[in-house]
VEXROTI-976254 format. One record per residue (C-alpha): x, y, z; residue in three letters. Coordinates in Angstrom, 2 decimals, padded with zeros to 5 digits, m for minus. Layout:
REM residues N
+---------+---------+---------+------+
!       u !       v !       w ! code !
+---------+---------+---------+------+
!       X !       Y !       Z !  ALA !
...
+---------+---------+---------+------+
***
This chain:
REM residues 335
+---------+---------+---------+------+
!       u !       v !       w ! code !
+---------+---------+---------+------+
!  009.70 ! m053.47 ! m009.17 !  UNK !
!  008.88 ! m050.61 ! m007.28 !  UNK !
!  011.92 ! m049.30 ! m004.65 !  UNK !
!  011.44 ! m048.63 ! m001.12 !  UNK !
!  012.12 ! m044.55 ! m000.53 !  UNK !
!  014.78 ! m045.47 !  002.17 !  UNK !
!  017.36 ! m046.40 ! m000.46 !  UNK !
!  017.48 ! m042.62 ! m002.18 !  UNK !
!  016.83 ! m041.18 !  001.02 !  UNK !
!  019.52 ! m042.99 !  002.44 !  UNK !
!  021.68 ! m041.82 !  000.17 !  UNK !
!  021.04 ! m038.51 ! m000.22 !  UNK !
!  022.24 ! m038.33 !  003.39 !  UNK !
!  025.54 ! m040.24 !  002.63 !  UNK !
!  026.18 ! m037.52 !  000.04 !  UNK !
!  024.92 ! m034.78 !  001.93 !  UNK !
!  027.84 ! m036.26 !  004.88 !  UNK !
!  030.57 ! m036.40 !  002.40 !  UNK !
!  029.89 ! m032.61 !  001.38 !  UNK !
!  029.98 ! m031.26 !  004.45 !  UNK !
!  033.55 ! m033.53 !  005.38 !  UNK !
!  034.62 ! m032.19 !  002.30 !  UNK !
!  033.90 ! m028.57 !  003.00 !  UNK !
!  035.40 ! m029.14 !  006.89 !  UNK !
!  038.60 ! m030.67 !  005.05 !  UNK !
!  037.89 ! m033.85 !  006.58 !  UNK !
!  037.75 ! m035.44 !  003.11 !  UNK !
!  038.41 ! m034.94 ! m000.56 !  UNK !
!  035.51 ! m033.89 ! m003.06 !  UNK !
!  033.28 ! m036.32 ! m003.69 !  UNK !
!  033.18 ! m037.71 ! m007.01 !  UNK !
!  030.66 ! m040.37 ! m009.05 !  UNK !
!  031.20 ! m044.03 ! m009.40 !  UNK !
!  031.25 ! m045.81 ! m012.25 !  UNK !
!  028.26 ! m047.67 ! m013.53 !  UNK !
!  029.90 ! m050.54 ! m014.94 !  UNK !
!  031.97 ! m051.14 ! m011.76 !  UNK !
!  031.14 ! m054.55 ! m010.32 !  UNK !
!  031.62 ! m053.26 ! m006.23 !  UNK !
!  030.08 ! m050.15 ! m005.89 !  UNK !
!  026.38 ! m050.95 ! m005.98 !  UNK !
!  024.84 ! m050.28 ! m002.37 !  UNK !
!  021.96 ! m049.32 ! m000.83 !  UNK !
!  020.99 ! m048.90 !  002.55 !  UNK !
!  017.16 ! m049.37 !  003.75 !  UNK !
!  015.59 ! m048.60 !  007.28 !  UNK !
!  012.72 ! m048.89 !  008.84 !  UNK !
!  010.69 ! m052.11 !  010.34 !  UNK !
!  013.28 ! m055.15 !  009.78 !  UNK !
!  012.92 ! m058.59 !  011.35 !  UNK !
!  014.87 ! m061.61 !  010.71 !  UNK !
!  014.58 ! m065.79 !  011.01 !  UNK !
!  016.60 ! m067.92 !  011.56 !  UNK !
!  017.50 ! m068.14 !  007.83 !  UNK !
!  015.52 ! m065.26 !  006.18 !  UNK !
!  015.63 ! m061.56 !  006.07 !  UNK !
!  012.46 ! m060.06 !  004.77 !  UNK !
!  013.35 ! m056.03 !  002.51 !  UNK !
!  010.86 ! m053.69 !  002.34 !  UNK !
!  009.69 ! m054.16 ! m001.25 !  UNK !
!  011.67 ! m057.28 ! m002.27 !  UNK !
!  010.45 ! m059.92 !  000.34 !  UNK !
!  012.45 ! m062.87 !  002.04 !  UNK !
!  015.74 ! m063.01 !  000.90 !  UNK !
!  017.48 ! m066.46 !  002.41 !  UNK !
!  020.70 ! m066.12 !  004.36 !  UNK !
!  023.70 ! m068.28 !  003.80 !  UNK !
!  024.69 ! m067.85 !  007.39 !  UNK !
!  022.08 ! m068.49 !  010.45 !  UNK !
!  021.03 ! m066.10 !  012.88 !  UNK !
!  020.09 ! m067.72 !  016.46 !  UNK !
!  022.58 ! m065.71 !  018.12 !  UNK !
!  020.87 ! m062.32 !  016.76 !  UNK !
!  017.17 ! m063.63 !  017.44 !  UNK !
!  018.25 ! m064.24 !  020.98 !  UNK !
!  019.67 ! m060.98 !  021.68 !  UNK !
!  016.80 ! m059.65 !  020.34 !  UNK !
!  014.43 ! m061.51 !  022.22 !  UNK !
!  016.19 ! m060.66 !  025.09 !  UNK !
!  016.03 ! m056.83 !  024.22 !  UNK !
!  019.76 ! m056.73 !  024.07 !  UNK !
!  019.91 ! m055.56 !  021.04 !  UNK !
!  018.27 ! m053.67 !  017.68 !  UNK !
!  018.21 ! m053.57 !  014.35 !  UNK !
!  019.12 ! m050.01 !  012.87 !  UNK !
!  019.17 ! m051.04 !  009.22 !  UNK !
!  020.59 ! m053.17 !  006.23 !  UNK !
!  022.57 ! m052.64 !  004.04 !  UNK !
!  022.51 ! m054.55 !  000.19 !  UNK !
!  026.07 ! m054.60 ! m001.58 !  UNK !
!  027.30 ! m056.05 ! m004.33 !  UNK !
!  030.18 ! m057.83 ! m005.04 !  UNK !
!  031.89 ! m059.27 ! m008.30 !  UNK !
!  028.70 ! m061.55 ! m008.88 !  UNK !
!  027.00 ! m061.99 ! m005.43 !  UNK !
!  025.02 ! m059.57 ! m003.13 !  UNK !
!  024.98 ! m059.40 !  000.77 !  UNK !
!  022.94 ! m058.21 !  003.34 !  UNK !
!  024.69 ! m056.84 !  006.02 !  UNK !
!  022.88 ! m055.41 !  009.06 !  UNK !
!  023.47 ! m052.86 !  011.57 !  UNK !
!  022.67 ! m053.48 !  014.87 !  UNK !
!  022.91 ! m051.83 !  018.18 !  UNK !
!  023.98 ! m054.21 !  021.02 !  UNK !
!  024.32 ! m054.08 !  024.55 !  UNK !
!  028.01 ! m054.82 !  026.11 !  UNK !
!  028.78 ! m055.47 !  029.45 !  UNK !
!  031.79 ! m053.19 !  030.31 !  UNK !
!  034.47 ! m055.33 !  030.57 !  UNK !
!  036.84 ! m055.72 !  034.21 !  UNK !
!  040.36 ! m053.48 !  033.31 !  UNK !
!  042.99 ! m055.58 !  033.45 !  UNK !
!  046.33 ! m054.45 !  034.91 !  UNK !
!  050.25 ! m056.16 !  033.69 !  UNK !
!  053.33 ! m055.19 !  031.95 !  UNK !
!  053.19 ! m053.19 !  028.54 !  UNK !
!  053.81 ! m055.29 !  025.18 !  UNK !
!  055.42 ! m053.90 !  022.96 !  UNK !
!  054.13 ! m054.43 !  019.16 !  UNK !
!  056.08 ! m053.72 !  016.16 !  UNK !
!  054.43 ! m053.90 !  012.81 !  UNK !
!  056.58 ! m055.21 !  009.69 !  UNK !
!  056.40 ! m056.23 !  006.30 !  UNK !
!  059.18 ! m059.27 !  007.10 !  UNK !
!  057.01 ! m060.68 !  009.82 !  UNK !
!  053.50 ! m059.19 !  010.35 !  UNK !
!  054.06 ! m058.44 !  014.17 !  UNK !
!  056.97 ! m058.79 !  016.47 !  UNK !
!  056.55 ! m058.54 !  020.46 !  UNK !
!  059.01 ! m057.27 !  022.64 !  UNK !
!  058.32 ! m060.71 !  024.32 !  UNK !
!  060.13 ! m062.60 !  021.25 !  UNK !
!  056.76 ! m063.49 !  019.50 !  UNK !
!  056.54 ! m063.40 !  015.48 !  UNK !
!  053.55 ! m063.33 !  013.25 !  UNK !
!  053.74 ! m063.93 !  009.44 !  UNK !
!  051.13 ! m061.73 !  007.56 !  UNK !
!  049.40 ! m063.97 !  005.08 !  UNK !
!  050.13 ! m061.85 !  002.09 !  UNK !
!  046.97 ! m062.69 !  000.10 !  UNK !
!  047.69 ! m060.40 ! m003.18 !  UNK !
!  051.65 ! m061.62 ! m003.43 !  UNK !
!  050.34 ! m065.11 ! m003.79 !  UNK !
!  047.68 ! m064.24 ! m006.31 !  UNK !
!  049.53 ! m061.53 ! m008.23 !  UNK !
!  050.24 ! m064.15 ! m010.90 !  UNK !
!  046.49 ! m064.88 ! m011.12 !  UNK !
!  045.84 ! m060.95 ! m011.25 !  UNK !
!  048.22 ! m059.99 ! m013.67 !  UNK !
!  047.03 ! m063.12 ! m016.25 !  UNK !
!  043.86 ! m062.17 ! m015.90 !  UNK !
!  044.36 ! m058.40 ! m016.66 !  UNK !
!  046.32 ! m058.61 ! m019.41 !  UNK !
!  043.62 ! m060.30 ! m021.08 !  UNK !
!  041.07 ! m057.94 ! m020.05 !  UNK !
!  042.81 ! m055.35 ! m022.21 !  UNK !
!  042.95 ! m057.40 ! m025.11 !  UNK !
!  038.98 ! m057.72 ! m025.27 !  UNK !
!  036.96 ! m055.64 ! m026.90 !  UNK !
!  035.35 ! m052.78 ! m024.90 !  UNK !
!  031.88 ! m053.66 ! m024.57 !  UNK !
!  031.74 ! m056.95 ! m025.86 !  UNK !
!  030.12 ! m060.30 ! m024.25 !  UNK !
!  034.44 ! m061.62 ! m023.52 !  UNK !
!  034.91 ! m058.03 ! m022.25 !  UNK !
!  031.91 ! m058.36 ! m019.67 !  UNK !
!  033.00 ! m062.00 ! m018.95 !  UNK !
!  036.87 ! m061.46 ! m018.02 !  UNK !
!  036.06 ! m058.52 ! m016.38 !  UNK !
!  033.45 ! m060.42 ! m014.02 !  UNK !
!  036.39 ! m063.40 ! m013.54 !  UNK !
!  039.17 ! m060.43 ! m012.69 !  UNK !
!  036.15 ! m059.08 ! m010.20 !  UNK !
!  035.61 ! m062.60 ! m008.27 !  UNK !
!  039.58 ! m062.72 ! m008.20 !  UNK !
!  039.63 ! m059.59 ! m006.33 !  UNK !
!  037.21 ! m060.58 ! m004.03 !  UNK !
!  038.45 ! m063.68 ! m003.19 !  UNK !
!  042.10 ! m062.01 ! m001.88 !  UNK !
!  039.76 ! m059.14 ! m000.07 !  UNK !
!  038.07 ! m062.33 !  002.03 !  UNK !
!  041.06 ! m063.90 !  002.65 !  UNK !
!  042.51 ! m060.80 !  004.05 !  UNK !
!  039.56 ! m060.20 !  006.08 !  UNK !
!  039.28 ! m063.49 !  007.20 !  UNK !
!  043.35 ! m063.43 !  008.29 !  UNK !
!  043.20 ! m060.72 !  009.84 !  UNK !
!  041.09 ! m060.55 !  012.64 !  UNK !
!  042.15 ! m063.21 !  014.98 !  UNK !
!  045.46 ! m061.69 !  015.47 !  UNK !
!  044.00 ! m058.93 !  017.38 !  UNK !
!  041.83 ! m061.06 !  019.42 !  UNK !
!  044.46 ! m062.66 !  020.39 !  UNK !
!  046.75 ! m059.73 !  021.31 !  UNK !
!  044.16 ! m058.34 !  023.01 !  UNK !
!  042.82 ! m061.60 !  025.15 !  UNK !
!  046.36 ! m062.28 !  026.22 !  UNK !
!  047.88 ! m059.06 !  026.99 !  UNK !
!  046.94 ! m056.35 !  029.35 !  UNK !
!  048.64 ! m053.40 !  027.73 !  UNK !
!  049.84 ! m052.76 !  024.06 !  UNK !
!  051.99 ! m050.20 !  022.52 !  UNK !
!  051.97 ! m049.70 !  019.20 !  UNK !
!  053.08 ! m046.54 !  016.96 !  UNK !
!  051.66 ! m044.80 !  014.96 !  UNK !
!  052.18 ! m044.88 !  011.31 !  UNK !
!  050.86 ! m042.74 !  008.58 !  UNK !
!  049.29 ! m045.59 !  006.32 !  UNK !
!  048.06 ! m043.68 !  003.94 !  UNK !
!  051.41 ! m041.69 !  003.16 !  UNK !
!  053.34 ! m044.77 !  003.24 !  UNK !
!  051.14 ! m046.27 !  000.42 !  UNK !
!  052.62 ! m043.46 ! m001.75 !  UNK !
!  055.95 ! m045.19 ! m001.80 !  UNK !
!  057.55 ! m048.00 ! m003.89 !  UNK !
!  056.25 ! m050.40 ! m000.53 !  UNK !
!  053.10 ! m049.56 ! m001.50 !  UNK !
!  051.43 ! m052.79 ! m003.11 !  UNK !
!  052.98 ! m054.69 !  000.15 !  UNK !
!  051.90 ! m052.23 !  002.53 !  UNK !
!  048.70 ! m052.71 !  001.24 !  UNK !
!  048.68 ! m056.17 !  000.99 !  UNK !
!  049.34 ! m056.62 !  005.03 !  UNK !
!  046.52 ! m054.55 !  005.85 !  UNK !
!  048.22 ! m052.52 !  008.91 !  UNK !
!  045.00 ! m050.14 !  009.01 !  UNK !
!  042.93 ! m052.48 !  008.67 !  UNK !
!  044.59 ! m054.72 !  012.00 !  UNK !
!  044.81 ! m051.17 !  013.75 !  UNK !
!  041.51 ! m050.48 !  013.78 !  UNK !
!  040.25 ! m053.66 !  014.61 !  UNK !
!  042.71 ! m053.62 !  017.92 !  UNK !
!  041.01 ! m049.94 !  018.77 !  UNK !
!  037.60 ! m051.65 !  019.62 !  UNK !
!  038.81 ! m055.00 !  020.51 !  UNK !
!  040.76 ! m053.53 !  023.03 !  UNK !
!  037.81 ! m052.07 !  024.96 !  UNK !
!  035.94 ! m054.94 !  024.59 !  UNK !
!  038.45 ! m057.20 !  026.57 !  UNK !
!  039.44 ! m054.70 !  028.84 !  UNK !
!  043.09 ! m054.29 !  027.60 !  UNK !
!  044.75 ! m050.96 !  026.89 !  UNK !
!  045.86 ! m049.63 !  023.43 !  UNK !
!  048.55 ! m047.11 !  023.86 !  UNK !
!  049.67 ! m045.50 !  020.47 !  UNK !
!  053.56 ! m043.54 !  020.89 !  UNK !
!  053.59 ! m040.44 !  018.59 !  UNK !
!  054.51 ! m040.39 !  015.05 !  UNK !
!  057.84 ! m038.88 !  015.93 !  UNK !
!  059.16 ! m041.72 !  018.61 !  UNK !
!  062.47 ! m043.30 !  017.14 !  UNK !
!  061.19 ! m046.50 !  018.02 !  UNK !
!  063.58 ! m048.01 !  015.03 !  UNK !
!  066.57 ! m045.86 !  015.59 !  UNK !
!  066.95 ! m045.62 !  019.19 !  UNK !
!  068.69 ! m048.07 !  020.79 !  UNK !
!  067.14 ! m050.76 !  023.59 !  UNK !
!  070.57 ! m051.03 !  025.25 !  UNK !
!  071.94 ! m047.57 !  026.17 !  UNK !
!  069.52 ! m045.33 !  024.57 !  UNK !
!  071.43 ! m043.91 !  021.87 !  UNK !
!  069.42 ! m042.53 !  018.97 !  UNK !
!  071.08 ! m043.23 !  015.40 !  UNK !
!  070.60 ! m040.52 !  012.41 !  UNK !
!  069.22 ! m042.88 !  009.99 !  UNK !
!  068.38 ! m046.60 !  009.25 !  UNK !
!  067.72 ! m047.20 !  006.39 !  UNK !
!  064.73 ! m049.73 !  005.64 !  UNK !
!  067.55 ! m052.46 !  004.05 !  UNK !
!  069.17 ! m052.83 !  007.19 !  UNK !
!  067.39 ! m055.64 !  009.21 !  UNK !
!  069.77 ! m055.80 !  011.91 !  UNK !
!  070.24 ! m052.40 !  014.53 !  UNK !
!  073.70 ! m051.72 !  014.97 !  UNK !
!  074.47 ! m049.06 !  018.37 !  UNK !
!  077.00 ! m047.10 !  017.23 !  UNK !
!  077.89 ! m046.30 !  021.57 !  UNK !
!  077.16 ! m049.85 !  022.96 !  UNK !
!  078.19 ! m052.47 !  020.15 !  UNK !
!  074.37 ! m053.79 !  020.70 !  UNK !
!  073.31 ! m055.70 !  017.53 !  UNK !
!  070.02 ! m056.88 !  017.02 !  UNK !
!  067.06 ! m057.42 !  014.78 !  UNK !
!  065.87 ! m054.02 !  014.18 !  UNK !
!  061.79 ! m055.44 !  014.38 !  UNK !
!  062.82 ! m056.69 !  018.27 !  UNK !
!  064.94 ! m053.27 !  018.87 !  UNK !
!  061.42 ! m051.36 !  018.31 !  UNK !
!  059.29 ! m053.43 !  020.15 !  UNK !
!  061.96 ! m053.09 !  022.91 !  UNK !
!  061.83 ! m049.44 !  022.80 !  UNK !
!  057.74 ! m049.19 !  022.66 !  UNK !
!  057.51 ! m051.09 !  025.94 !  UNK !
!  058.98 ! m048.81 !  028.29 !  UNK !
!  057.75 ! m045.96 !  026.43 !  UNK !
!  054.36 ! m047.48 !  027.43 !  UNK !
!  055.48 ! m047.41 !  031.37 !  UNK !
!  056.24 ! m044.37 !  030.76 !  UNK !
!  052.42 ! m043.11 !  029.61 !  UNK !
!  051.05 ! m045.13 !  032.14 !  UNK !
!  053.14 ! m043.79 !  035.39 !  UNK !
!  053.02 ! m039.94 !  033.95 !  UNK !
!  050.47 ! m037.40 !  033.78 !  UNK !
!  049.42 ! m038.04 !  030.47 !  UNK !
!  048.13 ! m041.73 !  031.05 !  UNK !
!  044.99 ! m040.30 !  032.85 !  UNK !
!  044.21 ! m037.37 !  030.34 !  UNK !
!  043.04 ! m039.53 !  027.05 !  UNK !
!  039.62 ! m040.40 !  027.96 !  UNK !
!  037.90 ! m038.55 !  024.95 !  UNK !
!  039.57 ! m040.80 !  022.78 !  UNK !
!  037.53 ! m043.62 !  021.83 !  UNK !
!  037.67 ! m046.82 !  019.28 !  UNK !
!  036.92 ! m044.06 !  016.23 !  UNK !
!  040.37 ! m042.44 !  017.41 !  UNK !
!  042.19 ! m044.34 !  014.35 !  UNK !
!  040.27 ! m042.52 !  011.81 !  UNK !
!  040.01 ! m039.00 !  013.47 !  UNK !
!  044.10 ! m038.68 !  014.35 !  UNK !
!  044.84 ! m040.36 !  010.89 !  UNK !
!  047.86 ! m041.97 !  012.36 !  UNK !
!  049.94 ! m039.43 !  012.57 !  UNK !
!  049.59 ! m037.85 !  016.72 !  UNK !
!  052.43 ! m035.67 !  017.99 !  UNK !
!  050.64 ! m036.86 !  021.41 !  UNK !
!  050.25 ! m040.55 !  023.22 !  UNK !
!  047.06 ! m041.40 !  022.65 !  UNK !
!  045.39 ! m043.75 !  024.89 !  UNK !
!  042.60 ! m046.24 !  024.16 !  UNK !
!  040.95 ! m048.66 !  026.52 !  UNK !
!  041.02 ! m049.31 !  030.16 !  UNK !
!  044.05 ! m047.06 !  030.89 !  UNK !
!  041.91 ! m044.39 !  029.43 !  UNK !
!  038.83 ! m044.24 !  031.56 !  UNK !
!  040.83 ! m044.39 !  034.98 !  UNK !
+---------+---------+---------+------+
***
């Protein structure tokens, strides 16, 4: 079968991308992947692409038929509203996809004006609003570590490169990809939500990728905070609320929602904040959410809630969770 000339084109660029974020120290060096890995094989193609209502047709391979159907992509299409940039062909465990990329017109949204919320994110309960409200992540990977841990144990038993070898590692593959959908599937709702319902959120900023270093690692990973962060960047915008992320150095945890008092340290075992000035006790999930609303107020009122405009729905990648600075995303941010 001969291969259309967008795939190595396509990703010569991606590697020519990663060189020069590498070079900018925007990235780490780029390295191979491994052939026999079961997740890694993508190609993107451009060009001419037009879809039906249950068919895609490739340059080079033809039709492919879609699981899912597209009428609400033909119409916007029809309509001029929006175009198709390209598609990209993963693979996964044993299945391929088609995802495209499109480029839609949205109608700028009307900026809605309230009260800040204040949204504290937890590995006890998922979120917890300074209005009372508690989510419970779905932990997909703690209720299929039994599964995982069966399964790879027998992988390393087999024989490297033998027919069982091949066959467990293409059952430990689907495995994985069933807790990555469930995840994915979890997840975004809960920002929808947030961001339908309330005006103004405050959330802080954590430094996901540092805290996966720790011995919370496997259940930091498992709740998918970065994952829920960025969707609330660009969900925010397109519901007209405001996303207002407090510095990496607020003490929402250790500060106190009664007097103010800041403690030293509390440690991550204590679930209930203790003032050592006011005798306030309290669940120390609620305590930070308290302290993250006014703190939003705060950005909003001052100087500093009309200066963030160049930050856009990208901002979660580019400050890497970690800002010294309010950052601003949304509504607020365009005033």
């Amino acid at each position: 079968m001969e291969v259309s000339q967008c795939a190595p084109q396509e990703a010569f660029r991606d590697l020519e991308r990663a060189f020069r974020n590498w070079r900018a120290g925007r990235a780490g060096r780029p390295r191979f992947k491994r052939k026999k890995s079961l997740d890694d094989h993508k190609a993107r193609l451009t060009g001419s692409i037009r879809v039906s209502p249950r068919h895609v047709p490739l340059p080079r391979i033809g039709r492919i038929h879609t699981q899912e159907r597209m009428e609400k992509l033909l119409a916007l299409l029809q309509e001029k509203k929006a175009r198709i940039l390209s598609a990209t062909i993963s693979r996964e465990a044993d299945r391929w996809f088609v995802s495209l990329t499109c480029e839609v017109e949205r109608p700028d949204p009307v900026p809605r004006e309230g009260e800040p919320v204040g949204v504290d994110l937890g590995l006890m309960f998922f979120l917890v609003l300074s209005d009372g409200t508690r989510i419970e992540a779905p932990k997909p990977l703690a209720k299929a570590l039994r599964r995982l841990c069966c399964l790879s144990r027998q992988l390393s038993r087999k024989q490297k490169g033998s027919r069982n070898d091949a066959k467990t590692s293409l059952r430990l593959a689907r495995w994985h990809r069933r807790i990555r959908n469930l995840r994915r599937d979890g997840l975004p709702p809960v920002p929808t939500g947030r961001a339908k319902t309330q005006p103004v959120l405050v959330v802080e900023a954590l430094n996901v990728r540092g805290m996966v270093r720790g011995r919370l690692a496997r259940s930091i990973a498992d709740v998918g905070w970065g994952m829920f962060l960025r969707f609330l960047a660009y969900k925010a915008q397109w519901y007209g609320a405001t996303l207002i992320i407090a510095p990496s150095d607020f003490p929402s945890t250790r500060r106190c929602s009664g007097c103010g008092w800041v403690e030293p340290k509390v440690p991550l075992s204590v679930r209930v904040f203790r003032c050592a000035r006011c005798g306030l006790e309290i669940d120390r999930d609620l305590n930070a959410a308290w302290n993250l609303k006014p703190y939003g107020l705060t950005v909003l009122n001052g100087p500093t809630g009309s200066s963030m405009g160049r930050w856009g729905p990208h901002a979660i990648h580019r400050i890497a969770w970690g800002p010294r600075w309010p950052v601003v995303i949304g509504a607020a941010a365009e005033r």
